[in-house]
N, C-alpha and C positions, 0 to 999 in steps of 0.2 A: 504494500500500500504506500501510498504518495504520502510523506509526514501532516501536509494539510488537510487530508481525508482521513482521519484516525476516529472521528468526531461524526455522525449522522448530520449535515447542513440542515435539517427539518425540524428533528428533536433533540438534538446535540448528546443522544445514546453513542457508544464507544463502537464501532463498526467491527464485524465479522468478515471475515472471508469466507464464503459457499459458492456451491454453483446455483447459477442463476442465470437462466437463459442462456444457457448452453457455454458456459465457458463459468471460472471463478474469478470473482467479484466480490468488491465489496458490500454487505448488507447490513442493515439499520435491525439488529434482534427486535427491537422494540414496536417500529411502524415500519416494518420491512421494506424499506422504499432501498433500491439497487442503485450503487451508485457505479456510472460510466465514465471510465479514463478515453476521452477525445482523444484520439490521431493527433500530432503539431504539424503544422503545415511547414515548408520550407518549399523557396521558390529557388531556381535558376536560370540563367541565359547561355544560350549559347549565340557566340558571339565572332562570324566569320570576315575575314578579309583577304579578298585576293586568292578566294579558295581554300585560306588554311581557319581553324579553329580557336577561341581562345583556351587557353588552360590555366589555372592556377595551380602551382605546388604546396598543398598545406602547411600549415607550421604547427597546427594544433592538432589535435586528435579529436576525433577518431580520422584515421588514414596520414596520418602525419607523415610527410617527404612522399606521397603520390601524389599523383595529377588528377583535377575535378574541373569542370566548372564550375564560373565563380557562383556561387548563390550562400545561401544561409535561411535563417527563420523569419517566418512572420510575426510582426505584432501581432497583438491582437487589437481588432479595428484598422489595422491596418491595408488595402488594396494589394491583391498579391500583385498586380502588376507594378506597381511603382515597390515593394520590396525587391522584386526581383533586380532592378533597378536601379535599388540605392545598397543592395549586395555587389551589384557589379562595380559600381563607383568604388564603394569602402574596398573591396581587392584588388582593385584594376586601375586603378585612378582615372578610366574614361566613363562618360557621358554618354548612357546609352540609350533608344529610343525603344522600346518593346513595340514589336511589329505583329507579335501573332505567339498564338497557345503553339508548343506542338506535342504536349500532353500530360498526362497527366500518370506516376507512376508510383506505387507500392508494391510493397512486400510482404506476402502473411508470415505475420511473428514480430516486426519490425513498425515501431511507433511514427516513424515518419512518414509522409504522403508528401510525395515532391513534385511541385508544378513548374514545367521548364518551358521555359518561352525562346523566342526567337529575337533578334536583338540587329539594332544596326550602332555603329559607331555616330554621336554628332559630333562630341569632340572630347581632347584631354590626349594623353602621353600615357600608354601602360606602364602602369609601376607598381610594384608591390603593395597592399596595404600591412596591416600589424596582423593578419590574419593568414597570409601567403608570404611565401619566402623568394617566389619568381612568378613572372606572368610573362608567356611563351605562347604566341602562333604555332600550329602544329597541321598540315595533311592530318586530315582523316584517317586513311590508310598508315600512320604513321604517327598513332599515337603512343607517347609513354606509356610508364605503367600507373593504371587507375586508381582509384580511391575506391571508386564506389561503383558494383557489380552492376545497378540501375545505368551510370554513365554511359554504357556501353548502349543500354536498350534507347536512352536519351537520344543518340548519335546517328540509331540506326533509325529512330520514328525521324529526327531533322532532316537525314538525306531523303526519306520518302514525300518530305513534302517540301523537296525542292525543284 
C-alpha cells in the first residue's frame, strides 16, 4: 500500500489488503468501499531531423547510461500535450511544437501509461538538461542501447505513421 492510503479517505478505518475485483487491493473493513491505485501518466516526443531521431542518455534511474526519448510525468491538471513539451525542453534544451499523438502504450504489471507524441523543432540548441547526461540524433536503424522495452514499440508505431 501507498503510505497515504493506510487510512479509508471515507471513514478514516485503517485499510486491508483482499481481493476485490479481481486482483488485491486495498479495503475499508468497516464501509468496505475498494480503494484504486490510478496508472501515472508520462508523456514523450519523438523528435526527428534530417531523418535521424532525438535521444536522451539518462543520468537517473530507472535505465540510467541508456538511450530514451526525452519525456517524463504529468502533472496533474496538467495537458499531456504541453508536458510532453516542457519534458523535451527541460532534457533537450529545444523548443518543441507537438504535431500529433502517435500512441498511446502500457505494460500489464507496470504502473506507467506513456503517451508519445510526434514533435517538430521551433527552436533552441540540444543540450543536456540535469536529467540527461547527452542529447544525440540517431538513424532509426541505428539506435543505441534503450532504456525502455516500450521505446522500441514507440519507434516502430512513428515510422508507420510516416
Amino acid at each position: 500500500m501507498i503510505e497515504e492510503d493506510r487510512f479509508c479517505p471515507h471513514c478514516a478505518t485503517p485499510l486491508e489488503v483482499r481481493s476485490a475485483h479481481g486482483a488485491e487491493r486495498p479495503v475499508c473493513p468497516s464501509c468496505g468501499r475498494v480503494i484504486y491505485y490510478d496508472p501515472k501518466l508520462a508523456a514523450t516526443v519523438v523528435i526527428e531531423k534530417d531523418g535521424k531521431v532525438l535521444m536522451v542518455r539518462r543520468a537517473t534511474e530507472p535505465g540510467m547510461g541508456l538511450w530514451s526519448f526525452p519525456g517524463g510525468y504529468v502533472d496533474r491538471g496538467e495537458v499531456v500535450e504541453r508536458a510532453a513539451a516542457r519534458e523535451a525542453l527541460e532534457e533537450t534544451g529545444l523548443i518543441v511544437e507537438i504535431v500529433g499523438l502517435i500512441g498511446l502504450f502500457s505494460e500489464r504489471g507496470h504502473p506507467v501509461v506513456l503517451a508519445a507524441y510526434h514533435g517538430h523543432i521551433v527552436d533552441g540548441h540540444p543540450a543536456p538538461g540535469q536529467e540527461v547526461s547527452e542529447v544525440e540524433f540517431f538513424r532509426p536503424d541505428e539506435l543505441p542501447p534503450l532504456a525502455f522495452p516500450r521505446d522500441t514499440r514507440v519507434l516502430e508505431q512513428w515510422g508507420r505513421g510516416k
